[in-house]
C-alpha positions as CSV (number, residue, x, y, z in Angstrom):
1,X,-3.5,-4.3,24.2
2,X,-2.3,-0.4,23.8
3,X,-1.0,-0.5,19.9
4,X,0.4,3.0,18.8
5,X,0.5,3.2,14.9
6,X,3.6,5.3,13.3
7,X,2.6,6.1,9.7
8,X,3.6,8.9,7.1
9,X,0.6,8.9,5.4
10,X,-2.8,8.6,6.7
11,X,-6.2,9.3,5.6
12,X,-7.5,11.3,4.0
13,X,-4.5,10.8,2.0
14,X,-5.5,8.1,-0.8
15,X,-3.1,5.5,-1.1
16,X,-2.5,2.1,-0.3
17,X,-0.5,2.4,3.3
18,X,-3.2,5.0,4.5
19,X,-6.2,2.5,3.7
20,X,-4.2,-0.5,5.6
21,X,-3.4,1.5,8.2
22,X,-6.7,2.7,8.7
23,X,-8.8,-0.6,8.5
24,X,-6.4,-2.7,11.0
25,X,-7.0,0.6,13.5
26,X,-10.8,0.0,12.9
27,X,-10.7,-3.9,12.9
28,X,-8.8,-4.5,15.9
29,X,-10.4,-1.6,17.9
30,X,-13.8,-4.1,16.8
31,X,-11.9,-7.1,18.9
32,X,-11.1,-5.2,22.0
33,X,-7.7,-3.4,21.6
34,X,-6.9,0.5,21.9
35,X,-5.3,1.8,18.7
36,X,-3.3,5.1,18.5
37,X,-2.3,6.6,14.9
38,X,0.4,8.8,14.9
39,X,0.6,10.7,11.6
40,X,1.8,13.7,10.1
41,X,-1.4,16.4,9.5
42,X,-2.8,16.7,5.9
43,X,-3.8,19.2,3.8
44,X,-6.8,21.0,4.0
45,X,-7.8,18.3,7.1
46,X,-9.7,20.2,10.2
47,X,-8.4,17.7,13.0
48,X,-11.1,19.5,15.1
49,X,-13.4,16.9,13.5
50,X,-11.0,13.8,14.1
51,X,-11.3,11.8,17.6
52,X,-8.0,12.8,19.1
53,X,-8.4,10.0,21.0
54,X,-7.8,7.9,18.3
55,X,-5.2,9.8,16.2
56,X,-2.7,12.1,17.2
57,X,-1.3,14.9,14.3
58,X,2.0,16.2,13.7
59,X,3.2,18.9,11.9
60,X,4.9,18.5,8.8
61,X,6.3,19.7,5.5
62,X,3.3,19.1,3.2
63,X,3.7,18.2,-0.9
64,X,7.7,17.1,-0.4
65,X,9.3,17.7,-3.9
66,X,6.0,17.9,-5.2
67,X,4.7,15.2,-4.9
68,X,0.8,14.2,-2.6
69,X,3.8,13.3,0.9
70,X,4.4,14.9,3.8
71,X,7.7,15.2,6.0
72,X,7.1,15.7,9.9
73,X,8.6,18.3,11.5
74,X,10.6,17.3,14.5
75,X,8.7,17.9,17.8
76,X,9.3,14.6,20.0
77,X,7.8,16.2,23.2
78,X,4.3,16.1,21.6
79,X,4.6,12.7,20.9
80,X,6.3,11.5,24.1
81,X,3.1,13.4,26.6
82,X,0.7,11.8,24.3
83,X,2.0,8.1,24.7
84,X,2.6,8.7,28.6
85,X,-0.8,9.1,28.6
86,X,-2.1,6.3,26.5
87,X,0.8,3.5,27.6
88,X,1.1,1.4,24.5
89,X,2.6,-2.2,24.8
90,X,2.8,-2.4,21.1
91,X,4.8,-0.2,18.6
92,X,3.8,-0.1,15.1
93,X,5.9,1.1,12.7
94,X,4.3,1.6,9.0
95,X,8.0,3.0,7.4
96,X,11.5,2.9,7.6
97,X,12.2,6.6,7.9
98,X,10.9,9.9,9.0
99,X,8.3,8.6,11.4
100,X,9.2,5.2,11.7
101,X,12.4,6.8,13.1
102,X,10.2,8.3,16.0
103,X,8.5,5.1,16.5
104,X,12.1,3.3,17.2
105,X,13.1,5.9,19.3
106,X,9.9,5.2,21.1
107,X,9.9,1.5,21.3
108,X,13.5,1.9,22.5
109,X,13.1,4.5,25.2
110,X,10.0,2.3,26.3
111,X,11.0,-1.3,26.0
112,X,8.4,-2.2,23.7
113,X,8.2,-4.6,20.7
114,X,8.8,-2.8,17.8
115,X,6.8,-4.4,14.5
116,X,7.4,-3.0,11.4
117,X,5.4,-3.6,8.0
118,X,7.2,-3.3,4.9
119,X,4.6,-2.0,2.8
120,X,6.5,-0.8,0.0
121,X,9.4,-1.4,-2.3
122,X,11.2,1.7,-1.7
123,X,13.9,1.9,-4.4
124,X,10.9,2.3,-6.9
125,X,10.4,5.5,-5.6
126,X,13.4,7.1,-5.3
127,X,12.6,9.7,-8.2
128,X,10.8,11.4,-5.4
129,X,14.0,12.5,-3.7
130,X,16.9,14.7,-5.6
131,X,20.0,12.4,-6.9
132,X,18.0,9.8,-7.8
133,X,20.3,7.0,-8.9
134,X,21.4,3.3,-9.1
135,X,23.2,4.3,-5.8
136,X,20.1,5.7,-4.0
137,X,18.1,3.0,-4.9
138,X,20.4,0.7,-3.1
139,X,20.4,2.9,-0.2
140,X,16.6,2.7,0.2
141,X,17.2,-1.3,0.2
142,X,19.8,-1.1,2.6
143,X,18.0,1.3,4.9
144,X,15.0,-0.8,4.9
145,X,16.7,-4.0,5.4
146,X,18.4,-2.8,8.2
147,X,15.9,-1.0,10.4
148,X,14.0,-4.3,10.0
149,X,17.1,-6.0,11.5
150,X,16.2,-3.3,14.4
151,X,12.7,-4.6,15.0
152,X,11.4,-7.4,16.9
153,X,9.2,-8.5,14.1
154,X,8.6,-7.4,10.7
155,X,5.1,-7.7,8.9
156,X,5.5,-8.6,4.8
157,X,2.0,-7.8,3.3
158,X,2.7,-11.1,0.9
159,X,4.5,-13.9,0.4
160,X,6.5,-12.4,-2.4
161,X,7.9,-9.9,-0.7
162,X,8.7,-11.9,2.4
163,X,10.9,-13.8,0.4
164,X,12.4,-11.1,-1.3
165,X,13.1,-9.4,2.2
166,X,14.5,-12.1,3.1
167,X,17.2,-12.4,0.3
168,X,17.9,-8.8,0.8
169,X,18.9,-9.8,4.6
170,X,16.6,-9.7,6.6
171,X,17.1,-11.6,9.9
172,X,14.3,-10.3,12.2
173,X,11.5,-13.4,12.1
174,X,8.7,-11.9,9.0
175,X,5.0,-13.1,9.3
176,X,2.8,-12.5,6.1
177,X,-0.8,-10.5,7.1
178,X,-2.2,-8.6,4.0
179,X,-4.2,-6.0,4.3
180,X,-8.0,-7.4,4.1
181,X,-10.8,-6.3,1.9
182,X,-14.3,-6.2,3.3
183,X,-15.7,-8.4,0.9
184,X,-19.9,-7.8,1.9
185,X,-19.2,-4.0,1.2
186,X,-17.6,-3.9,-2.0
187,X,-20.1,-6.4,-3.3
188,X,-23.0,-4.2,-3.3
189,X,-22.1,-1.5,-5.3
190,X,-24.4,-0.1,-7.7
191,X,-22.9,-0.1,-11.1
192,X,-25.9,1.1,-12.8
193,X,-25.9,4.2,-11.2
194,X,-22.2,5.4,-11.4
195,X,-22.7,4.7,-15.4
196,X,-25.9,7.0,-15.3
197,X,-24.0,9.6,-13.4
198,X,-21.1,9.7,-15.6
199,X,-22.7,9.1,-18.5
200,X,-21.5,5.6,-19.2
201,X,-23.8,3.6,-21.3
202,X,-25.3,0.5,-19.9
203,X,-23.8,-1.8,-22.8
204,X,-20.5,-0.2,-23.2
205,X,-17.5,-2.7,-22.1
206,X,-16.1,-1.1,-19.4
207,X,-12.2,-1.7,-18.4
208,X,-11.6,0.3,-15.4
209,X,-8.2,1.1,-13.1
210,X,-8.8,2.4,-10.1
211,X,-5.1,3.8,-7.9
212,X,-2.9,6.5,-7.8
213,X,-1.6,7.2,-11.1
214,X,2.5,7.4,-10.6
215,X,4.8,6.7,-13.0
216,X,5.8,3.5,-10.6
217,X,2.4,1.9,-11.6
218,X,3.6,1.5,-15.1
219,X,0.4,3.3,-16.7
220,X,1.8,4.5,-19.8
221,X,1.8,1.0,-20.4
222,X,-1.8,0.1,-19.4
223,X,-2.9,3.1,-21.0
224,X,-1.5,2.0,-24.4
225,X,-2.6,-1.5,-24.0
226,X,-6.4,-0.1,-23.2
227,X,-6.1,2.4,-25.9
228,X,-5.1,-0.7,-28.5
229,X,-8.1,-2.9,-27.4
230,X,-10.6,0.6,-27.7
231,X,-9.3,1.1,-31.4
232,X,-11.2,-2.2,-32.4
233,X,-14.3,-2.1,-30.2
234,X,-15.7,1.6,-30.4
235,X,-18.3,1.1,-27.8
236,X,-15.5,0.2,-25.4
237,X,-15.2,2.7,-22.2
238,X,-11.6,3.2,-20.0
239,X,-13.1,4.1,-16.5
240,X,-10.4,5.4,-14.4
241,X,-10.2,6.6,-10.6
242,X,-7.6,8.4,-9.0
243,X,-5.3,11.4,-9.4
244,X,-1.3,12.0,-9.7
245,X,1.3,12.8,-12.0
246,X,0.8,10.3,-14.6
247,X,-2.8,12.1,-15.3
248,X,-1.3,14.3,-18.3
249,X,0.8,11.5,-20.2
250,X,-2.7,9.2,-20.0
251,X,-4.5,11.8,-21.4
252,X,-2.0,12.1,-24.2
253,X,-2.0,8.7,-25.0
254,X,-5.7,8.7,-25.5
255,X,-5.4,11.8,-27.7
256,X,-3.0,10.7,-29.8
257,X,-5.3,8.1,-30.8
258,X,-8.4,10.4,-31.2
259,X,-9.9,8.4,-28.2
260,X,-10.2,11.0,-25.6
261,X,-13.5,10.9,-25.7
262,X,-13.7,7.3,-24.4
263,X,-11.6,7.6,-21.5
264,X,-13.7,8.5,-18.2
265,X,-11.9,9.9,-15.2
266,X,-13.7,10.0,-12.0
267,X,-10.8,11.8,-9.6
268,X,-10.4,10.5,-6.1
269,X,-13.3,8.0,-4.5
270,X,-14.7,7.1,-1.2
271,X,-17.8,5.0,0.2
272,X,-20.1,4.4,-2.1
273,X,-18.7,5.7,-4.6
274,X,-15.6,3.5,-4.3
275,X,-17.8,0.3,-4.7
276,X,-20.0,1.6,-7.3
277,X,-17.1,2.7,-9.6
278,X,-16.0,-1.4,-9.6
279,X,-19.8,-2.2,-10.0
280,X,-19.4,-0.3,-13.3
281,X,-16.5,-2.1,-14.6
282,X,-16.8,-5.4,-17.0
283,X,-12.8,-5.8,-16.0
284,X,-10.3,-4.7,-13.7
285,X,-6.9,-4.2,-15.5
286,X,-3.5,-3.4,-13.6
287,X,0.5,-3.0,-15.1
288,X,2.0,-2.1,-11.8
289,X,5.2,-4.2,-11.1
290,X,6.2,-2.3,-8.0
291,X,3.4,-3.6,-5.5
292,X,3.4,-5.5,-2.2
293,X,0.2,-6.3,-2.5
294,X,-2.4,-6.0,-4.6
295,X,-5.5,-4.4,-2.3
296,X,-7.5,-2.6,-5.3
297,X,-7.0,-6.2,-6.7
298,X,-8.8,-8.4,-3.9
299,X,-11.6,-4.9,-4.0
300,X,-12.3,-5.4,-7.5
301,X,-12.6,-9.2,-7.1
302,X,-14.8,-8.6,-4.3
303,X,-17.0,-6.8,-6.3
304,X,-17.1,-9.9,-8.9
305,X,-14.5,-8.6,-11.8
306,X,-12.0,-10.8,-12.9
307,X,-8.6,-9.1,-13.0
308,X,-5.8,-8.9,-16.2
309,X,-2.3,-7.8,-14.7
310,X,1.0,-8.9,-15.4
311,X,3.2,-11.5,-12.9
312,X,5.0,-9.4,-10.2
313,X,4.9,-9.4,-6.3
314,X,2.2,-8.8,-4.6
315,X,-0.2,-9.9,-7.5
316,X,0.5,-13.6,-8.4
317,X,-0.9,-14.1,-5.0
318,X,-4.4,-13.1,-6.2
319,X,-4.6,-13.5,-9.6
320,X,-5.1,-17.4,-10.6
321,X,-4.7,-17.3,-14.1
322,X,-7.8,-18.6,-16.1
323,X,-9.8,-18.9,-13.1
324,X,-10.0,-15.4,-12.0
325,X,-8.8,-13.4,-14.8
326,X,-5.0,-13.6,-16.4
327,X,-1.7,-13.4,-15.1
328,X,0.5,-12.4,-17.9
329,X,4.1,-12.1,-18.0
330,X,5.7,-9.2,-16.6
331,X,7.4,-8.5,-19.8
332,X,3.9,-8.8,-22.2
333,X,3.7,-6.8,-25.0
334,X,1.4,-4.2,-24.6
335,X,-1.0,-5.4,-27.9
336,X,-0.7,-9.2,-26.2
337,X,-2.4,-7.2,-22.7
338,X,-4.9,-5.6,-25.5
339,X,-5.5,-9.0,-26.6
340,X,-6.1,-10.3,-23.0
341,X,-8.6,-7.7,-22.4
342,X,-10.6,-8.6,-26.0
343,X,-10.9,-12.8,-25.1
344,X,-12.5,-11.5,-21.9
345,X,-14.9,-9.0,-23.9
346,X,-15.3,-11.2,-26.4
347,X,-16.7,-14.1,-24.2
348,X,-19.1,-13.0,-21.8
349,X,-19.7,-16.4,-20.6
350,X,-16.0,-16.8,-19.1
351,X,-16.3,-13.7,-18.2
352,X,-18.7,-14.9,-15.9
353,X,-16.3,-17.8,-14.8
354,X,-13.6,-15.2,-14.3
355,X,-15.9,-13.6,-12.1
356,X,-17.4,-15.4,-10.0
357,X,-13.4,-16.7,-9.0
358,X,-12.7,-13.6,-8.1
359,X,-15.3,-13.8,-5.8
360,X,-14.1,-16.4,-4.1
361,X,-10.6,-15.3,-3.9
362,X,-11.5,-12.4,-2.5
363,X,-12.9,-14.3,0.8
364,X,-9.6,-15.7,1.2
365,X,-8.7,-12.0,2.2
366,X,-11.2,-11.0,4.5
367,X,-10.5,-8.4,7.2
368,X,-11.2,-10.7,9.1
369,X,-8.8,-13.0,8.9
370,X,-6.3,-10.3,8.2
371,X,-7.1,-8.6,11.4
372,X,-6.7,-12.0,14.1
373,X,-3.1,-12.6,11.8
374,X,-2.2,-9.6,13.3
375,X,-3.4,-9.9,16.5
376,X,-1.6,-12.9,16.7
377,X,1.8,-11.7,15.6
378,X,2.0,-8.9,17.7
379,X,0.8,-11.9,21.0
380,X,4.2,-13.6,19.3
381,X,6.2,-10.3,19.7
382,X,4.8,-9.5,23.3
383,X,5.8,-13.0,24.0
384,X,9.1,-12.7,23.0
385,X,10.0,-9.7,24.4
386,X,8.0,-10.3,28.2
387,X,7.1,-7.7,30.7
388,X,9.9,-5.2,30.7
389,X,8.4,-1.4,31.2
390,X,10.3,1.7,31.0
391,X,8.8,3.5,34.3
392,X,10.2,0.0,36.4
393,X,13.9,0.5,35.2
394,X,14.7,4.1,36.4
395,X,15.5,7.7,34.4
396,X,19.3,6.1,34.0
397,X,18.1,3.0,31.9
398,X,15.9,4.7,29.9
399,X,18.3,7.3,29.3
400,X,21.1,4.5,28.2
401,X,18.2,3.0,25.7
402,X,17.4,6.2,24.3
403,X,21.0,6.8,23.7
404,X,21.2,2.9,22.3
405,X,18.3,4.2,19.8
406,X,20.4,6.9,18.3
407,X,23.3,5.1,17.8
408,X,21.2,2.5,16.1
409,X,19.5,5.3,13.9
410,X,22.7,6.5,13.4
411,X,24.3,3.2,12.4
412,X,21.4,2.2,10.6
413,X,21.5,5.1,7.7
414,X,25.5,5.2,7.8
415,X,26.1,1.7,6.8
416,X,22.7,2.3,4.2
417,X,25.1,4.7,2.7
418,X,28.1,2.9,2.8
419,X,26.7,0.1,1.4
420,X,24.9,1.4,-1.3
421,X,28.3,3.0,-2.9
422,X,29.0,-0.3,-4.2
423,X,26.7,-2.6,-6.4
424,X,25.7,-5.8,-4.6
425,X,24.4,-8.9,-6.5
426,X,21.7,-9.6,-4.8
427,X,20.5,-6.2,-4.5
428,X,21.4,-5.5,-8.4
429,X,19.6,-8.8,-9.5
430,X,16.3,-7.6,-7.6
431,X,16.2,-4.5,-9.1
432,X,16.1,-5.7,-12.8
């Protein structure tokens, strides 16, 4: 198969989207299939180095109200010559908005399945965008739900949030695939030599947090609960990797508490550093209670840590409590998480246990596997949607479903809006 990939963010860009996106280009390419990325370009990125073949840039607005996002500039024609070209039979679209608005109009015009993964719970984020409200956060619901009502299939990377797609209104049929972890790579790491070269000492109790640090990740909490369990163990080490806009308010935490010495921040990974920074950690601990799914979860399992994170979608489908690590309550106080982390310290032998768990839970999501579940849906959607192409059924019928793609764009965002002026109980209830 011809799959064309529409994603907002793409690597190099660190974050969880890019990294799916990016390993089910690689895997499937590994089991036959052509894969096309369209994203928007990055900052900094010489595409002269990229295989155009593979990955097609467009221009965009970089660092959108400040934050690491882009917004693509509308230029459909370089788009359109590019797909002529490549002739995709599969349309993949990785957002709701912005380019997954390019990759309807394309499916449309072309008579293609249209898949869409719903990567992300989107009214978490809506402090990204001006008049952020109760109201805008049921508009990002509402546009969500419906332009997956406009797709063939839609992709939920767990269980949880197929369920809670579902609720929302979601009609189109929903498969789960997660996003798999390569469990062989992340299980060689060298933890000895990332402590050495950030000067680490080989028996300090290391809890690390690897991720982009947003306020949506809830890590003034995690930092507090880390900071707690340092104040009684003074060899203790907090190992974090990543960068964002919660950086400053961690670093204050940790000063306020004299313990800024303790806190080790690495900035933004890749290859073997990536592994190696989990090799280094005793424990992987995480707060967020926005996720999908939990890929730096699976990672650090596959690299033998047992987990502490509190119950939420997209991690109560890794985290087995007492046999991988804990799974606390989403409402935990933060000196009950310290706690957590000092029965794990405090017990090296079910830290062990905890451990090797993890390790087998992590082979549940191998690429793998991940990669045929998607093969396999996007069979389903071909299957469903048989042997119609755009250059059999004339410049007329194309032009009547690219004028059926607007309207649906158009319907699509107006009845988000409408909708979102008034408080529904479903919606309210899922946004407690």
């Amino acid at each position: 198969m011809n799959i064309c990939m529409f994603t907002n963010t793409f690597l190099p860009h660190v974050g969880g989207v890019a990294r799916s996106v990016s390993a089910f280009a690689e895997d499937l390419r590994s089991r036959g299939h052509q894969v096309l990325v369209v994203a928007p370009i990055f900052p900094g990125l010489d595409d002269r180095g990229e295989d155009r073949s593979k990955v097609l840039r467009v221009p965009a607005i970089q660092n959108f109200n400040g934050t690491d996002f882009s917004v693509r500039l509308p230029l459909p024609g370089r788009i359109h010559q590019r797909l002529d070209r490549f002739r995709p039979d599969i349309i993949h679209s990785h957002h709701p908005f912005l380019l997954g608005d390019a990759a309807l109009r394309t499916a449309k015009a072309r008579a293609l399945p249209l898949i869409f993964t719903h990567h992300t719970l989107y009214e978490r984020y809506t402090h990204y965008v001006p008049f952020d409200s109760p109201a805008m956060e049921r508009f990002a619901i509402h546009l969500s739900t419906r332009y997956a009502n406009l797709c063939q299939m839609v992709i939920a990377p767990s269980e949880s949030l197929a369920a809670l797609i579902q609720r929302r209104g979601v009609e189109t049929s929903v498969r789960v695939v997660p996003t798999g972890v390569d469990v062989a790579y992340f299980d060689q790491g060298d933890g000895s030599a990332f402590r050495r070269k950030n000067a680490i000492p080989e028996d300090a109790f290391v809890i690390g947090h690897l991720g982009r640090l947003a306020s949506e990740k809830n890590l003034a909490y995690l930092a507090r609960a880390a900071a707690a369990y340092l104040e009684n163990d003074e060899q203790a080490r907090f190992l974090i990797a990543g960068r964002g806009p919660s950086e400053a308010q961690i670093e204050k935490i940790f000063a306020e508490r004299d313990l800024s010495g303790r806190i080790i921040r690495v900035g933004l990974l890749k290859g073997d550093d990536l592994r190696s920074c989990y090799a280094a950690m005793d424990l992987f601990v995480f707060a967020s209670t926005s996720e999908t799914q939990g890929m730096v979860l699976t990672e650090a399992m596959a690299a033998g840590k047992p987990v502490i994170a509190l119950n939420a979608s997209g991690v109560r489908e890794v985290i087995r409590d007492g046999e991988n690590g804990r799974l606390l309550s989403s409402d935990t106080p933060e000196q009950e998480f310290a706690a957590a982390i000092s029965q794990c310290a405090a017990n090296p032998g079910l830290a062990r246990r905890w451990g090797d768990g993890a390790k087998r839970t992590a082979r549940d999501f191998s690429r793998e596997s991940a990669a045929r579940r998607l093969e396999d849906t996007y069979l389903e959607a071909r299957e469903r949607r048989p042997g119609e192409k755009a250059d059999e059924l004339g410049g007329w019928d194309a032009w009547l479903r690219a004028l059926r793609a607007e309207w649906d764009l158009l319907s699509e965002k107006t009845g988000a809006v409408f909708s979102a002026v008034r408080s529904d109980p479903t919606t309210r209830t899922d946004l407690e």
